[in-house]
GUGU-148622 format. One record per residue (C-alpha): residue number from 1; residue in three letters; x, y, z. Coordinates in steps of 0.05 Angstrom, whole numbers. Layout:
BEGIN
seq  type  east  north  up
NUM  Ala  X  Y  Z
...
//
This chain:
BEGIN
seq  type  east  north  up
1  Unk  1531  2062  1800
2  Unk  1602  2064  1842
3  Unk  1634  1994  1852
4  Unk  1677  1970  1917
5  Unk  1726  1968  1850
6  Unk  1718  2034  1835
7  Unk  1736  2065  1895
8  Unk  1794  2013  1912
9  Unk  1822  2043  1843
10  Unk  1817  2109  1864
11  Unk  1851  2100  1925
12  Unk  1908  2064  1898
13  Unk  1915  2117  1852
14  Unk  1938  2165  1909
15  Unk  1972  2104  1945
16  Unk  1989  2045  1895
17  Unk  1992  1979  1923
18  Unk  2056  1971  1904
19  Unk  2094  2011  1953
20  Unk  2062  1984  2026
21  Unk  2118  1940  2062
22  Unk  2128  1869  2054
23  Unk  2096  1855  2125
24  Unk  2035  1899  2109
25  Unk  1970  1879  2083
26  Unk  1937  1941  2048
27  Unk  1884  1929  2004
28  Unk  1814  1897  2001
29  Unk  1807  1851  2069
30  Unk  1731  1829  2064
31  Unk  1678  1839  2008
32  Unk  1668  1834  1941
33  Unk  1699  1881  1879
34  Unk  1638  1879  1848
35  Unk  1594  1903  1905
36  Unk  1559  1965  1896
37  Unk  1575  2018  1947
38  Unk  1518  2051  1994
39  Unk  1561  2085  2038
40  Unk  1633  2094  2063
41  Unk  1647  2102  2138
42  Unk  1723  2124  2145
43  Unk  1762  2105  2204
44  Unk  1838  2102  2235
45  Unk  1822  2030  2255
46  Unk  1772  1977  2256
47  Unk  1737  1941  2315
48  Unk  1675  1913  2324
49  Unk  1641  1983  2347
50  Unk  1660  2015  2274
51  Unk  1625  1959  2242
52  Unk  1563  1979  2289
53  Unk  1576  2044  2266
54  Unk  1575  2029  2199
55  Unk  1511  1993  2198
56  Unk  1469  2042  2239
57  Unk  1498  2092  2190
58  Unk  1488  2053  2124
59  Unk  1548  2053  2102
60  Unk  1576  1976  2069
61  Unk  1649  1999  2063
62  Unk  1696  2017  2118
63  Unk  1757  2058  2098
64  Unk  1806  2044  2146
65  Unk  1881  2058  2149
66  Unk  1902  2001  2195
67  Unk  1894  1938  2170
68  Unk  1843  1885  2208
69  Unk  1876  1830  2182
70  Unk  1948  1841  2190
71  Unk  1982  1772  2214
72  Unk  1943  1734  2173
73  Unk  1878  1684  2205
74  Unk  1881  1610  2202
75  Unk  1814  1603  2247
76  Unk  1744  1647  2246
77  Unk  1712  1631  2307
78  Unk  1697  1687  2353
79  Unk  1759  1685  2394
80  Unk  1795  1752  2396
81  Unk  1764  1823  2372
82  Unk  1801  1813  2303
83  Unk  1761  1758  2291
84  Unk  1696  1781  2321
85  Unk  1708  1846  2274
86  Unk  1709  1801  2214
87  Unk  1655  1758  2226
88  Unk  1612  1817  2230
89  Unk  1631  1854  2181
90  Unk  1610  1785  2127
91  Unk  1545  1772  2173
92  Unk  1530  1853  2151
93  Unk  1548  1850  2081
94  Unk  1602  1907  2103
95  Unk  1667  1908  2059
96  Unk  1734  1926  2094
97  Unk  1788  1962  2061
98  Unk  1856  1982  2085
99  Unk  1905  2034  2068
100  Unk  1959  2028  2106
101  Unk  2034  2033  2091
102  Unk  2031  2045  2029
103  Unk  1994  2124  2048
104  Unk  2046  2130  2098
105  Unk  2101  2125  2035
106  Unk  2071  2176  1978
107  Unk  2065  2252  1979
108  Unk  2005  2285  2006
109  Unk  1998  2224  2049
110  Unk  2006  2212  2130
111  Unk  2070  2248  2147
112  Unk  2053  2306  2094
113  Unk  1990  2314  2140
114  Unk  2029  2317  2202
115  Unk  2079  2372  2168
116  Unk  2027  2414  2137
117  Unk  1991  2414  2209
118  Unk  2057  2429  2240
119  Unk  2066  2483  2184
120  Unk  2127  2448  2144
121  Unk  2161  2485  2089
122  Unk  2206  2463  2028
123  Unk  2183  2381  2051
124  Unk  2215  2321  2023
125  Unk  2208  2241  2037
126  Unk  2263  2236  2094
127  Unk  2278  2166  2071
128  Unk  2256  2150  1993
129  Unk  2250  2080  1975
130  Unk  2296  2046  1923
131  Unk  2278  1986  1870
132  Unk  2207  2028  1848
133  Unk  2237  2058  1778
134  Unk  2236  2017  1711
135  Unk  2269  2053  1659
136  Unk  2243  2032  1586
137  Unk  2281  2031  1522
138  Unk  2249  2034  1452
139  Unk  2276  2037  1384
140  Unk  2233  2076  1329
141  Unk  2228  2102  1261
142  Unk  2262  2179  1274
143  Unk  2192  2205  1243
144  Unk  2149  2174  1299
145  Unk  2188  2180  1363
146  Unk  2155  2240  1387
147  Unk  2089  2219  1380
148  Unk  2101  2147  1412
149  Unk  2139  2195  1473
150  Unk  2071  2243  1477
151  Unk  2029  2180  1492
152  Unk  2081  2145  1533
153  Unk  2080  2220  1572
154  Unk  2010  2206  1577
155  Unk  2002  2142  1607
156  Unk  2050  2165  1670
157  Unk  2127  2161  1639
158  Unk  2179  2219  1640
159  Unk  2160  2246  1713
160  Unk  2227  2264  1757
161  Unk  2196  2296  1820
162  Unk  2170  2370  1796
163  Unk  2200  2357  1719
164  Unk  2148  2320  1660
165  Unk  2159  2294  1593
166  Unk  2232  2279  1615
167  Unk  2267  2230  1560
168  Unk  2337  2216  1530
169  Unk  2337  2210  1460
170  Unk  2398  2191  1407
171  Unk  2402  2167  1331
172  Unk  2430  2106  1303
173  Unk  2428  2051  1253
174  Unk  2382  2000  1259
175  Unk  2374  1932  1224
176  Unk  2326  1878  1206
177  Unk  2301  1812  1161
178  Unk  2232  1809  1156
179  Unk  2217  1729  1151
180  Unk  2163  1697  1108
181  Unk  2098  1707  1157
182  Unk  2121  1779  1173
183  Unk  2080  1844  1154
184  Unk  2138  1897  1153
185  Unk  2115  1974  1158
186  Unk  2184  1984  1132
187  Unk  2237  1944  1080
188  Unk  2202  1878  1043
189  Unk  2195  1802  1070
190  Unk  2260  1766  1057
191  Unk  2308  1832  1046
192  Unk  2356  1862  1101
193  Unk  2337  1932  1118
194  Unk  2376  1988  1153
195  Unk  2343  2048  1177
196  Unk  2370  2112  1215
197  Unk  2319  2102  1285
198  Unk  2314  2141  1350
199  Unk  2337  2100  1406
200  Unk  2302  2132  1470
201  Unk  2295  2117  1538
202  Unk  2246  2151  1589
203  Unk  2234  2133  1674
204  Unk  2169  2113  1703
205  Unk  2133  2083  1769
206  Unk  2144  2004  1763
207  Unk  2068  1993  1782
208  Unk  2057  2024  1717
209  Unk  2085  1978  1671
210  Unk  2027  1951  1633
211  Unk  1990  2007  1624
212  Unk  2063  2038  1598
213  Unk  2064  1982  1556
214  Unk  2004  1989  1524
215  Unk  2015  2055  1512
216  Unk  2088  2033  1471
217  Unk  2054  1984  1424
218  Unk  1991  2032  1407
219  Unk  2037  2082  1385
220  Unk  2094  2042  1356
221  Unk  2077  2035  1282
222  Unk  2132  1963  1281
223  Unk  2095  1897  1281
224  Unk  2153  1873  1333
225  Unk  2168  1933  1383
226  Unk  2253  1933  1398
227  Unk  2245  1950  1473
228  Unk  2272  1930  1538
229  Unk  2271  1940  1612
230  Unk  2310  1958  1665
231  Unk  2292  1952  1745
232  Unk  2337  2019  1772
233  Unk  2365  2023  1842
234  Unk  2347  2089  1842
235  Unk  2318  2119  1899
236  Unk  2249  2147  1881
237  Unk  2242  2221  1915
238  Unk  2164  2220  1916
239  Unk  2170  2156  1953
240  Unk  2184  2127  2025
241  Unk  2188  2133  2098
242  Unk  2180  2200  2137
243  Unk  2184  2270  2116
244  Unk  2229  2336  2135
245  Unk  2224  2406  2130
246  Unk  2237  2479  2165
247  Unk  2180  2525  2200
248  Unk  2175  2590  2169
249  Unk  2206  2619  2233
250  Unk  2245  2579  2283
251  Unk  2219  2571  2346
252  Unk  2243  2560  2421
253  Unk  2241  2486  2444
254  Unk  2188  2503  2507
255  Unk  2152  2537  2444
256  Unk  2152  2489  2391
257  Unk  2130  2436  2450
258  Unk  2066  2474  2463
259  Unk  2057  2479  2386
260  Unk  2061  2409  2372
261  Unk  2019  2388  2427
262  Unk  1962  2444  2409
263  Unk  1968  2427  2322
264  Unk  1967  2359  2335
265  Unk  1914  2361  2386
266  Unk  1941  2311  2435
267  Unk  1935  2315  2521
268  Unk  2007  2294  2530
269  Unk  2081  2292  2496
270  Unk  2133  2246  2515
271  Unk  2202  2281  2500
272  Unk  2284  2280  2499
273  Unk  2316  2335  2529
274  Unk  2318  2395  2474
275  Unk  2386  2394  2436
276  Unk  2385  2461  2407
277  Unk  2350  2529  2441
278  Unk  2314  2537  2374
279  Unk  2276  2493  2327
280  Unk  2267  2497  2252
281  Unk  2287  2439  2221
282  Unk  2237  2373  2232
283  Unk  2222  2307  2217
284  Unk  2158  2274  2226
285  Unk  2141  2199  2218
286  Unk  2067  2176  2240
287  Unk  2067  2113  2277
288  Unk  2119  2077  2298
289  Unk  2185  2106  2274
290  Unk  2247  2094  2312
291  Unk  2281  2069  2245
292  Unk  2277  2135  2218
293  Unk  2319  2168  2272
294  Unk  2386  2165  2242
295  Unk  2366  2184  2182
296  Unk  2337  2245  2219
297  Unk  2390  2265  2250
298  Unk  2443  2253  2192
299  Unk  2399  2301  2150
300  Unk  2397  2358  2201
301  Unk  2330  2358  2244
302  Unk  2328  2381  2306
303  Unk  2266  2341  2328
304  Unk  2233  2277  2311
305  Unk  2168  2276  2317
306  Unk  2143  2203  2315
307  Unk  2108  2142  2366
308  Unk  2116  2080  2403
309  Unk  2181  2100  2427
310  Unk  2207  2049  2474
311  Unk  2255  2067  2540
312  Unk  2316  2051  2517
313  Unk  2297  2079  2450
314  Unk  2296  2148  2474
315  Unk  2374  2145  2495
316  Unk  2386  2144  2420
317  Unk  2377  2219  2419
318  Unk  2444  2228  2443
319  Unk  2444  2299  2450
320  Unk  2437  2310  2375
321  Unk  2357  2313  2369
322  Unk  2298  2319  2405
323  Unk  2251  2256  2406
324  Unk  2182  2274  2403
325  Unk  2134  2216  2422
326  Unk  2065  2239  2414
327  Unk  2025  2168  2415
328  Unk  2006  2125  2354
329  Unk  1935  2138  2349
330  Unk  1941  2217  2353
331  Unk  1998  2215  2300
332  Unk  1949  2183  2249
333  Unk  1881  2196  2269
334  Unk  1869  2253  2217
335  Unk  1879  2196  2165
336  Unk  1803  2195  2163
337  Unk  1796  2266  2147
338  Unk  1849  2257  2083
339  Unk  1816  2201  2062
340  Unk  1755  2228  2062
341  Unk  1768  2288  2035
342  Unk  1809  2253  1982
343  Unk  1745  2220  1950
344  Unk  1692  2263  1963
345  Unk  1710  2311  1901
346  Unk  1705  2242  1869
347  Unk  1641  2217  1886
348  Unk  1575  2238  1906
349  Unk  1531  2190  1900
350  Unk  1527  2161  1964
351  Unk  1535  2180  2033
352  Unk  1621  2198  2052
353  Unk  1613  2191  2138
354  Unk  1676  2203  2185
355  Unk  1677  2152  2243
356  Unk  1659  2182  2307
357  Unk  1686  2131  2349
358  Unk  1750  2141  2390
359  Unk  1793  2075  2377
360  Unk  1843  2084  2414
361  Unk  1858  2041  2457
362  Unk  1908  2084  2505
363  Unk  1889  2128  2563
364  Unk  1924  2176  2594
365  Unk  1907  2206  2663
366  Unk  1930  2276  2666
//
């Protein structure tokens, strides 16, 4: 049997918790952990026709990448479509579970979709988040440093971008008094002993900590681990906002222009006047991204592709970069599809169904 649990884990696994903005509110929204899943319907948003959906299709979990329950509720009675959505959902026994900024940040996520549809080379997060990095420090006998490393290596430590097993390792002299209640695996109760130990050091996702942990005081043959652990400012390069890369051959604005609009399969793009005759370089940010344009343009790009531009937004382009404004829904409607495809090589018990309702709530007349 497959939990609400299980797949919740397996979805923070390819977007932890952890890294969704302050104001967001990924995550389990309505239902129980511990309900057993008959179906998942997976959907850019969630209204009160997806949960229709999802009951004529079976289906007690929604997979949705925008968040229901955003600004938080103080009242559930009936009076907007957020709470309408809601109150179905519990009548139906239909879980709701968001994934949300926190897929926009990692790898393979929203704005890696958006480059590999636009046919992106050599990509990298355009703006990688800080204050995500703990760097651990552990002292051991020199004979069992390697072995406490391999199962530190295991649990997710020692990864810098396409590099594993990454450590930094020295010798010195350590010292210690065992006291009266102590069980020593080196030296004797009530005698000072000094020891030649490894001090070493290795990086690892912040979210990780307790399982890292757990891993140090398996392994660690002391009764007392010597360890410590340090938050880093360091900007994590698998992580943040927005992503930039080159097309395998540039292309002429009037060209790349039809080629957005045909990859990403939308009716209409809003743009700035082209800045350069050809295009290679781009970055992409799905949904609303306006924050990401200097960054953009200090690192190079010729166009922005992004939504919700305002007016007075687009004079920001200055000449330097195109502005591509393709609408909010269309920049993130595949979601679905990588979400789906995400978990079905996981399970196959139960039905995996891709929303067939259009949710967006923009029309264009063209």
């Amino acid at each position: 049997m497959t939990y609400i649990k299980d797949i919740a884990a397996e979805l923070e696994r390819l977007a932890p918790i952890s890294y969704q903005e302050g104001y967001d509110n990924a995550g389990l929204l309505v239902g129980s952990p511990q309900t057993e899943v008959n179906g998942i319907l997976f959907t850019l948003d969630v209204t009160e026709e997806i949960v229709a959906e999802a009951i004529e299709k079976k289906c007690n979990l929604i997979v949705a990448h925008h968040p229901i329950v955003f600004k938080g509720l103080k009242k559930l009675n009936g009076k907007n479509y957020v709470e309408r959505t809601v109150i179905k959902a519990i009548k139906n026994d239909i879980a709701i579970y968001a994934i949300h900024t926190n897929l926009d940040h990692v790898k393979h996520g929203v704005n890696w979709k958006i480059a590999e549809l636009l046919g992106l080379r050599n990509l990298k997060v355009l703006l990688p988040k800080k204050q995500l990095l703990t760097k651990l420090t552990f002292f051991s006998p020199v004979e069992n440093t390697q072995a406490i490393l391999r199962k530190l290596f295991e649990a997710g430590a020692g990864k810098i971008g396409d590099y594993s097993n990454c450590s930094f390792q020295t010798s010195g002299t350590g010292s210690f008094l065992p006291g009266e209640n102590a069980n020593p695996t080196l030296g004797d109760v009530g005698r000072l002993e000094v020891v030649t130990e490894h001090r070493a050091e290795v990086m690892f996702p912040s979210y990780l900590e307790s399982k890292i942990l757990a891993a140090l005081k398996t392994a660690h043959p002391y009764e007392e681990v010597a360890y410590y652990l340090t938050l880093l400012e360091n900007e994590n390069q698998e992580v943040g906002a927005g992503a930039i890369g080159e097309l395998a051959q540039p292309m002429r604005s009037e060209d790349f222009l039809r080629h957005l609009k045909g990859q990403m399969q939308v009716s209409v793009v809003k743009y700035t006047e082209p800045a350069f005759d050809y295009i290679e370089r781009i970055a992409v940010c799905g949904g609303a991204g306006s924050f990401l344009l200097p960054e953009a343009i200090c690192q190079g790009a010729q166009v922005f592709v992004s939504a919700d531009y305002k007016y007075h937004e687009f004079f920001d382009a200055e000449g330097k970069i195109m502005i591509c404004d393709i609408g909010h829904y269309e920049s993130e409607v595949f979601t679905k599809i990588l979400l789906h495809k995400h978990l079905s090589g996981k399970f196959s018990n139960f039905a995996l169904c891709l929303s067939e309702v259009n949710t967006n709530p923009v029309r264009y007349f063209v």
